[in-house]
Kinemage of the C-alpha trace (Angstrom):
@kinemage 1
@onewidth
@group {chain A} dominant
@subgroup {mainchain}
@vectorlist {calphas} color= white
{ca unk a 1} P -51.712 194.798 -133.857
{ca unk a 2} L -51.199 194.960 -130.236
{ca unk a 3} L -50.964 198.233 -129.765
{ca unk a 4} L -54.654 198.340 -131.374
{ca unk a 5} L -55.750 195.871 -128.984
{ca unk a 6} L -54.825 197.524 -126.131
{ca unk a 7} L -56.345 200.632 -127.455
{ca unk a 8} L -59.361 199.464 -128.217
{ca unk a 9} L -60.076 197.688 -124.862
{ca unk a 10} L -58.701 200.879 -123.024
{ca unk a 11} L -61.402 202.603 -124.975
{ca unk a 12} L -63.978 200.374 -124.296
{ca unk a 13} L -62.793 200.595 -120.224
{ca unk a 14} L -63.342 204.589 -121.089
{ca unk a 15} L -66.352 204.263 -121.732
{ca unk a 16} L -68.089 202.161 -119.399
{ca unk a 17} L -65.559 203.449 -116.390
{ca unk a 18} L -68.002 205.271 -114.184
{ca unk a 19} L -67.713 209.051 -113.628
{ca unk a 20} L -65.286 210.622 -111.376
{ca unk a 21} L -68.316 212.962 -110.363
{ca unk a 22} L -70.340 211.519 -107.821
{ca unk a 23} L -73.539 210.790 -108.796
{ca unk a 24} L -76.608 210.760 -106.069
{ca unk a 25} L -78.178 207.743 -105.883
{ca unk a 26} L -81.466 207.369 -107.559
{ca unk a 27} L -84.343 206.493 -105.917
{ca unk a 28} L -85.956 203.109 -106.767
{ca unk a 29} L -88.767 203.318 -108.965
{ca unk a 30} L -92.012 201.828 -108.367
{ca unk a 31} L -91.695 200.173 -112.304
{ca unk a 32} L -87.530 199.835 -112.155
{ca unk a 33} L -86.719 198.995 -108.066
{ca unk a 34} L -82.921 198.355 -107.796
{ca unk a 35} L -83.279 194.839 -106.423
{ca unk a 36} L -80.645 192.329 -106.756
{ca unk a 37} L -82.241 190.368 -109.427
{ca unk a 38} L -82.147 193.574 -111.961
{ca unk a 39} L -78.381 194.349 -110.641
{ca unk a 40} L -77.537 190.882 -111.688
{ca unk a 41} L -79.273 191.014 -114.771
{ca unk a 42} L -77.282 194.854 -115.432
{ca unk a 43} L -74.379 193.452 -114.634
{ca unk a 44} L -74.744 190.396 -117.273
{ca unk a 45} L -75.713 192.288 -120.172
{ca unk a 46} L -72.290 194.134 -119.447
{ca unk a 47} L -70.367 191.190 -119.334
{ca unk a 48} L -71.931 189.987 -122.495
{ca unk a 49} L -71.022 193.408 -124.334
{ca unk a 50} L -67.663 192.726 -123.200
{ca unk a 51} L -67.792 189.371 -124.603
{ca unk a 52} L -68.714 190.524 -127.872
{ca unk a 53} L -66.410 192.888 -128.013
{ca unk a 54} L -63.230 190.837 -127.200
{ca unk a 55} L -64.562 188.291 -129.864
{ca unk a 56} L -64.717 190.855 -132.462
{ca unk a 57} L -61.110 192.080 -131.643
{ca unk a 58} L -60.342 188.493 -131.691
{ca unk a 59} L -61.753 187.667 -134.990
{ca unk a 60} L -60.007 190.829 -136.472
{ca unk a 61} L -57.161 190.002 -135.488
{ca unk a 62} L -57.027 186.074 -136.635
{ca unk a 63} L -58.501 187.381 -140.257
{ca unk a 64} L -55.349 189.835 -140.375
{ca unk a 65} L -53.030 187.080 -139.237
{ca unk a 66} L -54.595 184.518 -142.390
{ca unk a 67} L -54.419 187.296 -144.837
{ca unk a 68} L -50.764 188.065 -144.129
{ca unk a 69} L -50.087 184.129 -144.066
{ca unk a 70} L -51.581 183.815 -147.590
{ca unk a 71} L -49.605 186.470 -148.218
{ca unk a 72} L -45.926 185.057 -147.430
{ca unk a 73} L -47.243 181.970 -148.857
{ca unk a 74} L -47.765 183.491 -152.356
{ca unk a 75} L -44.583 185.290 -151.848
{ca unk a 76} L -42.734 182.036 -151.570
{ca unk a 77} L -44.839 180.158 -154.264
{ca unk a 78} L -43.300 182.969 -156.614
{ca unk a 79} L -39.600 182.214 -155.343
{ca unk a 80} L -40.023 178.775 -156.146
{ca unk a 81} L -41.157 179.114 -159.254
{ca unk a 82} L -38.456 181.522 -159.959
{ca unk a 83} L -35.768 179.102 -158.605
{ca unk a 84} L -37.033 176.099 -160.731
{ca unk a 85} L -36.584 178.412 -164.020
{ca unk a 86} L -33.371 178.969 -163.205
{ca unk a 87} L -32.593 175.331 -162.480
{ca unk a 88} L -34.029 174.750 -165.880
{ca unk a 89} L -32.081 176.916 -167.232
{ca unk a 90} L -29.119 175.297 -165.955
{ca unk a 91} L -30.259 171.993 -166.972
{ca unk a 92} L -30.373 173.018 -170.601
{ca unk a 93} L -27.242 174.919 -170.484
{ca unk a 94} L -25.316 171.660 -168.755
{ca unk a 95} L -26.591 169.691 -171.384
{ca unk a 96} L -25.566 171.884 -174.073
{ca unk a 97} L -22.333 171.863 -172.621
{ca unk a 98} L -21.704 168.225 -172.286
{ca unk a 99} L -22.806 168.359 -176.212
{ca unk a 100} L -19.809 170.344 -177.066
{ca unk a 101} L -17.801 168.299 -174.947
{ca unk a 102} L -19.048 164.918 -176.785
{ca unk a 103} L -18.004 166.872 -179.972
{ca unk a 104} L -14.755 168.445 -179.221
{ca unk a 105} L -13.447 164.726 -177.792
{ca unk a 106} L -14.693 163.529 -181.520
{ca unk a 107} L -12.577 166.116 -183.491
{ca unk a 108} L -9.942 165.297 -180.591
{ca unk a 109} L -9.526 161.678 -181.929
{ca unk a 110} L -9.867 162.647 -185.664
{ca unk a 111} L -6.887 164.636 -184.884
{ca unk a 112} L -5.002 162.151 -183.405
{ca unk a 113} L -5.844 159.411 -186.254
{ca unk a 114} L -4.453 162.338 -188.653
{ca unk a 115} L -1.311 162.702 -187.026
{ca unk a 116} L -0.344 159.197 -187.103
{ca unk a 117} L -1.314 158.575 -190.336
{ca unk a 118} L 1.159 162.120 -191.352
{ca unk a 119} L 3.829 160.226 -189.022
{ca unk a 120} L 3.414 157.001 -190.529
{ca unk a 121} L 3.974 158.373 -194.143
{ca unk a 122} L 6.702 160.491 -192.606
{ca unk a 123} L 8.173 157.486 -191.242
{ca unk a 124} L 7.513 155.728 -194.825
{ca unk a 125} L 8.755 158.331 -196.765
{ca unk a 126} L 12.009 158.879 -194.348
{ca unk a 127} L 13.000 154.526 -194.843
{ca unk a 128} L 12.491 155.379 -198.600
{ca unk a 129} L 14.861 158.381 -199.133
{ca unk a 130} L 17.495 156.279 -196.693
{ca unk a 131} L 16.848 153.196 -199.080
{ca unk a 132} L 17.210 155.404 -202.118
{ca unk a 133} L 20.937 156.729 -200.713
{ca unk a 134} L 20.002 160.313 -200.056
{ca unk a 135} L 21.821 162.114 -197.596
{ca unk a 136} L 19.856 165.035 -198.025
{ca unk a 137} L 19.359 164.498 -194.196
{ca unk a 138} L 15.931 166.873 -194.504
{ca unk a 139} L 12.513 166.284 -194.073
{ca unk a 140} L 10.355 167.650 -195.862
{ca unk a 141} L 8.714 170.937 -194.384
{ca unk a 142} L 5.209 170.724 -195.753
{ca unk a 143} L 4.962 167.612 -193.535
{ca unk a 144} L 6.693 168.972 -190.267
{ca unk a 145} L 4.603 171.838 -190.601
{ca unk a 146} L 1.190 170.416 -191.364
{ca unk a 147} L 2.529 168.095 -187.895
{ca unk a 148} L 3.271 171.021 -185.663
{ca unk a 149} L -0.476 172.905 -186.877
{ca unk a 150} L -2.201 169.387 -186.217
{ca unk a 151} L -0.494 169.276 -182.458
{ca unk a 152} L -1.143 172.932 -182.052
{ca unk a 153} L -4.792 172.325 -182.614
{ca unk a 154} L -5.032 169.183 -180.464
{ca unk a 155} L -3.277 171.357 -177.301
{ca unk a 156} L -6.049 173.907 -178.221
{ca unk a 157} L -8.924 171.634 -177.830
{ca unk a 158} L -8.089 169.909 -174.687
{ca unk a 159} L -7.578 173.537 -173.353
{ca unk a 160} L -11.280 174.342 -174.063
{ca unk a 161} L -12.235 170.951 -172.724
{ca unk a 162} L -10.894 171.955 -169.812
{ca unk a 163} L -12.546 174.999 -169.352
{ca unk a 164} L -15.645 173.374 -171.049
{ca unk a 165} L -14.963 171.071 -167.817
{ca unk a 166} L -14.381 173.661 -164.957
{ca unk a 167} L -17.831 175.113 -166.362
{ca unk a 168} L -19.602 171.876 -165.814
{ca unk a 169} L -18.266 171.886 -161.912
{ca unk a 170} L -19.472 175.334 -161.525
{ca unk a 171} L -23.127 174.596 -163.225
{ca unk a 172} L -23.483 171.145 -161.086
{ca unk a 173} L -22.839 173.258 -157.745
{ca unk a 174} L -25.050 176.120 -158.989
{ca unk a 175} L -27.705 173.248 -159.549
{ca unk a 176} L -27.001 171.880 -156.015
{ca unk a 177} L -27.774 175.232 -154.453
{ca unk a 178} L -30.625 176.218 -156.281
{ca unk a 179} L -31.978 172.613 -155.549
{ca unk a 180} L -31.060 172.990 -152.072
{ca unk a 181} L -33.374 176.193 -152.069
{ca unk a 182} L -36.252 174.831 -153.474
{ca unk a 183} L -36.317 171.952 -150.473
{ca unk a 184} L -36.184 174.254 -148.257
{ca unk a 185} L -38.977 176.400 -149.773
{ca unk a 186} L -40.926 173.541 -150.195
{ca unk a 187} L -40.653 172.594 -146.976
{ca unk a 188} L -40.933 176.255 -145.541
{ca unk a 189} L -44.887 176.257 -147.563
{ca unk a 190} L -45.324 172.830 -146.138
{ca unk a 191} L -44.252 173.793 -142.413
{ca unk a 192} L -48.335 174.020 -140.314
{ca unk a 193} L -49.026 170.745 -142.532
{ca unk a 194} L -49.255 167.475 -141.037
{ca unk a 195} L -49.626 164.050 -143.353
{ca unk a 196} L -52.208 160.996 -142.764
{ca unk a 197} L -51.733 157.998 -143.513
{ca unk a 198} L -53.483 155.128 -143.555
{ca unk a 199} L -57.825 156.260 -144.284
{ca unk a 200} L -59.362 154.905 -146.900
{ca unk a 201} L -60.515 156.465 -149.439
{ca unk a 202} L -63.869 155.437 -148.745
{ca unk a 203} L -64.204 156.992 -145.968
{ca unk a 204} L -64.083 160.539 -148.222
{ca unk a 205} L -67.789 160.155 -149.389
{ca unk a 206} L -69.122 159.244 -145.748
{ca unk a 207} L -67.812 162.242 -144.276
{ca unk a 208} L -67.794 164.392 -146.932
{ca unk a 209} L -63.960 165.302 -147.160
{ca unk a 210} L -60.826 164.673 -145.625
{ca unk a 211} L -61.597 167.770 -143.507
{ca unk a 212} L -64.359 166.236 -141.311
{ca unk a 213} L -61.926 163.026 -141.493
{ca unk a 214} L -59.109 165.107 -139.095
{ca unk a 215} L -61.977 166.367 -137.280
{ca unk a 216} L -63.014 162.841 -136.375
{ca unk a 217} L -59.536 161.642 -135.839
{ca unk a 218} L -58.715 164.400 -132.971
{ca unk a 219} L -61.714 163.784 -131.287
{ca unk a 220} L -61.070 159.855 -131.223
{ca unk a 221} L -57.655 160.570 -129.969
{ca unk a 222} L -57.541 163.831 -128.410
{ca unk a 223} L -60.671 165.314 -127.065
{ca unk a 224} L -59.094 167.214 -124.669
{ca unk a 225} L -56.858 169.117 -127.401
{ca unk a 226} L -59.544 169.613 -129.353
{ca unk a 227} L -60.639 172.036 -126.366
{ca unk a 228} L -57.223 173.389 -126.092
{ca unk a 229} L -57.134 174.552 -129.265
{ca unk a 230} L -58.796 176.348 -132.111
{ca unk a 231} L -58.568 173.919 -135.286
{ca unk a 232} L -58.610 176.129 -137.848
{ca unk a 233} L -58.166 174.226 -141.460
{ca unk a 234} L -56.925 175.675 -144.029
{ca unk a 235} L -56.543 172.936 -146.899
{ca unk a 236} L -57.745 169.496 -146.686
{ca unk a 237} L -57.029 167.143 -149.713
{ca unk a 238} L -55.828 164.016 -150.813
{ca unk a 239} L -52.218 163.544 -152.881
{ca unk a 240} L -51.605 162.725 -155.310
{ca unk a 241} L -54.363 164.514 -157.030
{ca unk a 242} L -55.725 161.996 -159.071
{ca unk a 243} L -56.492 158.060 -157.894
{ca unk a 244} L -54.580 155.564 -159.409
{ca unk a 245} L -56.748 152.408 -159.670
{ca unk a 246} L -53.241 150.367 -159.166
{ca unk a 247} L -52.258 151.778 -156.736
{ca unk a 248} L -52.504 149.274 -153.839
{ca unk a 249} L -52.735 151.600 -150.819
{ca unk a 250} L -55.011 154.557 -149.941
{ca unk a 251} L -53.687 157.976 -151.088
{ca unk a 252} L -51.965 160.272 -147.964
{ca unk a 253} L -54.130 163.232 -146.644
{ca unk a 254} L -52.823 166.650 -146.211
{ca unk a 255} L -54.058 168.939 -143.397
{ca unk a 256} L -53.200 172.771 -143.290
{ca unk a 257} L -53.780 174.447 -139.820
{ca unk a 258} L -53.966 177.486 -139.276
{ca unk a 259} L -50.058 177.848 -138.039
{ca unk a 260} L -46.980 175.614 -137.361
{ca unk a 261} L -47.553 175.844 -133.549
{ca unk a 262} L -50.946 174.191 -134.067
{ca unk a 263} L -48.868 171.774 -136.347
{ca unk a 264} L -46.382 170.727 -133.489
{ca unk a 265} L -49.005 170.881 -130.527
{ca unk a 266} L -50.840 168.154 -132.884
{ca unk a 267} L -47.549 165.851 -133.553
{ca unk a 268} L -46.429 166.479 -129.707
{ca unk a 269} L -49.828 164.439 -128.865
{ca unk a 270} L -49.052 162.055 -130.979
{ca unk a 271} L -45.973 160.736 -130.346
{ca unk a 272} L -46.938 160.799 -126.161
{ca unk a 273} L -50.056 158.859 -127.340
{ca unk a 274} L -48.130 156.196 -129.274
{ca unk a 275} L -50.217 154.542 -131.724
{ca unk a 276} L -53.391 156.881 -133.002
{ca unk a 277} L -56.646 155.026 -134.666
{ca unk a 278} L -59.293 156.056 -137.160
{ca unk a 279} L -62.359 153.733 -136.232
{ca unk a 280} L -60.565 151.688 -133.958
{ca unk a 281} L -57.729 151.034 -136.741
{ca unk a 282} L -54.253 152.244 -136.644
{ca unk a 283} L -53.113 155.133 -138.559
{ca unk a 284} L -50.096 157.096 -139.311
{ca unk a 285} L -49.642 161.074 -138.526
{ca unk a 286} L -46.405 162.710 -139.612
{ca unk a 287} L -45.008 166.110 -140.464
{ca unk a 288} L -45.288 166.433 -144.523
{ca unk a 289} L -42.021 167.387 -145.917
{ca unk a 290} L -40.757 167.627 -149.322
{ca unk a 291} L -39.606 164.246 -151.567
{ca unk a 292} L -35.980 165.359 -150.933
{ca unk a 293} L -36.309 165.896 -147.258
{ca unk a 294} L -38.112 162.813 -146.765
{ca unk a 295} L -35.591 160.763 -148.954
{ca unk a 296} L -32.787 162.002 -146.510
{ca unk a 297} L -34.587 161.089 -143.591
{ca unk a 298} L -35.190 157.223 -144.782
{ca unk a 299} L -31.465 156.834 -145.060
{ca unk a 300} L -31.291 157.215 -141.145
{ca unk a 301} L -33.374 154.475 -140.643
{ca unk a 302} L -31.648 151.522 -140.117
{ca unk a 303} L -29.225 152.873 -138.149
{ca unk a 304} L -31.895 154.542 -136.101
{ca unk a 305} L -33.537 151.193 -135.273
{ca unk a 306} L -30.411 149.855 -134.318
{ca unk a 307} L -29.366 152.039 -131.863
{ca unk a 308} L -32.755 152.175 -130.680
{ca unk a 309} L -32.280 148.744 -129.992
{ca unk a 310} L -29.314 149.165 -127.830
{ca unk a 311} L -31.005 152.207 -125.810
{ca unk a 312} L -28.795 155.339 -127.137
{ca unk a 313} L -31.967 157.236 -127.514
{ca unk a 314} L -31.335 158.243 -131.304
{ca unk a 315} L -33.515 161.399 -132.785
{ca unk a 316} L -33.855 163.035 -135.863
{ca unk a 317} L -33.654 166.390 -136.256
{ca unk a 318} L -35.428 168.442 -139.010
{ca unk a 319} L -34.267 168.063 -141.589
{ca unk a 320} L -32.365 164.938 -141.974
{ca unk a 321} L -29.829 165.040 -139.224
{ca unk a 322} L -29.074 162.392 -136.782
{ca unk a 323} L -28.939 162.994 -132.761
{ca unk a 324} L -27.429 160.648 -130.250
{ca unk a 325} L -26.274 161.122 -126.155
{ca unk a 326} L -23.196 158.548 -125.857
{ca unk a 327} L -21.656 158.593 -122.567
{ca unk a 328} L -23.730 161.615 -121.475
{ca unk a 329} L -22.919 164.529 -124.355
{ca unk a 330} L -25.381 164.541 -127.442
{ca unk a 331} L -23.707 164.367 -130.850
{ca unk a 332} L -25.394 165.113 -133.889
{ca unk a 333} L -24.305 164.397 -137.685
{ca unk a 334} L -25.579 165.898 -140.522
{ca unk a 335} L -25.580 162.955 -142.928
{ca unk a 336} L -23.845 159.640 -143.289
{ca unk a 337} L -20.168 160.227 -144.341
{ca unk a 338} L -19.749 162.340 -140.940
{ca unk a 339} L -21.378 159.189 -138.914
{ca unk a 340} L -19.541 156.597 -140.950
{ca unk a 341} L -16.050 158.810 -139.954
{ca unk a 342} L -17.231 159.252 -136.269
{ca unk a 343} L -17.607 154.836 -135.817
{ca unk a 344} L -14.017 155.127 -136.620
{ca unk a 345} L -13.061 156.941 -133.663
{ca unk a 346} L -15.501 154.915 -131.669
{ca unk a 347} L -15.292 150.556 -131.588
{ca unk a 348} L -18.269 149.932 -129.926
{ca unk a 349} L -20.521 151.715 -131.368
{ca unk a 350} L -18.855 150.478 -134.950
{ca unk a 351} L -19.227 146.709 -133.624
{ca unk a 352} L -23.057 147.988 -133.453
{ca unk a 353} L -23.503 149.201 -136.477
{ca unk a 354} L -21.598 146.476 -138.620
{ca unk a 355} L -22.933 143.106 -136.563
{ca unk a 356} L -26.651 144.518 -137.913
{ca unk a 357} L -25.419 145.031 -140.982
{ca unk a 358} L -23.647 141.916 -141.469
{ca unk a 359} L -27.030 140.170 -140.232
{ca unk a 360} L -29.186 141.936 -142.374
{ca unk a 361} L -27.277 141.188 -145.422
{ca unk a 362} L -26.944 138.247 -144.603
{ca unk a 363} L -31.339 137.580 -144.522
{ca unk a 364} L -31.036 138.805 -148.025
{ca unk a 365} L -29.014 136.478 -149.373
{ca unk a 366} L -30.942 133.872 -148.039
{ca unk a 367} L -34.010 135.683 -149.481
{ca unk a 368} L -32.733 135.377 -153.015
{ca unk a 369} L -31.639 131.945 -152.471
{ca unk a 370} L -34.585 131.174 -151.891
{ca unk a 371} L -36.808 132.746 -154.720
């Protein structure tokens, strides 16, 4: 697409390059004199034409960058919907396995009740013949044997449970990965949106749509990037879909732009600016992630107030992963096990982390003391 670019303005400097010839000056007409008002107003109409011309190229060139977004969006709608079939499929499959499990551990114990019942009458039958005086010193076949086909059966079983049970493992981690790919999908398609939080719903109807809503928010709390920037939106809604009457709290808005980089310019200005306002009220601009994402990243946050407290400049890294600079290096852990094992290695920070835990659970004990 560059490549056209560059041809195209090369053509357009073709054509309006003056000759290589030299051309004799013409004479001024008495109608057309070559003051410098007329040069000026040449030299503007040029200038325009160029103008146009770049904005066309420009225009081309952002359509052919939204078609071929739609386009790997669509693409990765279809691998998600691909990847949730085949966790579905798993689903049913696990449960139709843990079916057969619940059965075989049924016949399992019938078995077992049989075979003590056969050794009990063995052992009956054995104290009789000894009472009676018969040193036969046999036992009676028919019963060893219907013994040793009831234990070979019983081995038999808890070898398929077994392998009913190594099946299970490899289903579950199956089901983990596939999971694990439709998160990151998810939030792949979700990636130029940003979340609001905080408008009400009201304010839908007086400015006809969320849309007009952003609009009003960046020019309350950025003007100047509104100039920056070309906001381009491509999806403005509420979610959930439908309004739940209940539901205490206004329903989040969604905001496509154009591209992630708009995305991240728009979240950079936010977090220099602090605390953003719709109407002179507070409101709430995040990154919208998927429900697993954003489940991972509210386990961080105690722990991320805490240190925050103690100045050890704690971040979170997309997409759940916790960053902190002790003593000058920057560690980061990728969930909580690998934090809980580094406060091992490191007192201090432990005494931190357990002192606000101990206080915190602590307040809610008195809490339910209380109620």
């Amino acid at each position: 697409m560059a490549k056209g670019k560059r041809r195209n303005l090369t053509n357009r400097n073709q054509d309006h390059s003056p000759s290589p010839e030299p051309s004799t000056p013409t004479s001024p007409s008495p109608g057309n004199p070559n003051t410098p008002e007329n040069l000026d107003l040449d030299l503007k109409a040029y200038l325009m034409m160029m103008v146009e011309d770049i904005k066309k190229d420009f225009n081309k060139s952002l359509k052919e960058i939204q078609e071929n977004t739609a386009k790997e969006l669509q693409v990765l709608k279809e691998k998600q919907e691909n990847t949730i079939k085949q966790v579905e499929v798993l689903t049913e499959k696990e449960e139709k396995t843990y079916k057969q499990v619940m059965e075989m551990n049924k016949t399992i114990l019938d078995l077992k009740r049989e075979v003590d019942t056969i050794k009990k009458t063995q052992s009956e039958a054995t104290l009789e013949i000894e009472t009676l005086g018969k040193k036969s010193g046999t036992i009676d076949l028919s019963i060893s044997n219907r013994i040793q086909e009831m234990e070979e059966r019983i081995s038999g079983a808890e070898d398929s449970i077994e392998n009913i049970g190594t099946t299970i493992k490899e289903n579950g981690k199956c089901k983990k990965i596939l999971t694990q790919n439709i998160q990151e999908i998810q939030d792949t398609i979700r990636r130029p949106n940003v979340r609001i939080i905080g408008v009400d719903e009201n304010e839908d109807f007086q400015l006809k749509g969320p849309a007009n809503i952003f609009n009003k928010i960046i020019e309350e709390n950025f003007p100047n990037l509104k100039n920056e920037m070309h906001m381009n939106i491509q999806e403005a809604y509420r979610t959930p879909n439908r309004l739940d009457q209940k539901r205490n709290s206004s329903r989040h808005i969604i905001i496509r732009t154009s591209n992630a980089l708009n995305k991240d310019r728009i979240l950079k200005a936010v977090r220099e600016k602090g605390q953003v306002t719709y109407k002179g009220k507070p409101i709430r601009i995040t990154p919208d992630l998927s429900p697993e994402t954003m489940k991972a990243r509210r386990a961080w946050t105690d722990v991320i107030q805490t240190l925050r407290e103690h100045k050890l400049q704690p971040r979170l890294l997309y997409p759940a992963k916790l960053s902190i600079i002790i003593e000058g290096e920057t560690k980061v852990f990728h969930d909580k096990t690998k934090f809980t094992h580094y406060l091992s290695t490191n007192p201090a920070l432990q005494r931190i982390i357990t002192e606000k835990n101990q206080y915190k659970n602590g307040n809610n004990a008195l809490e339910k003391t209380r109620r």
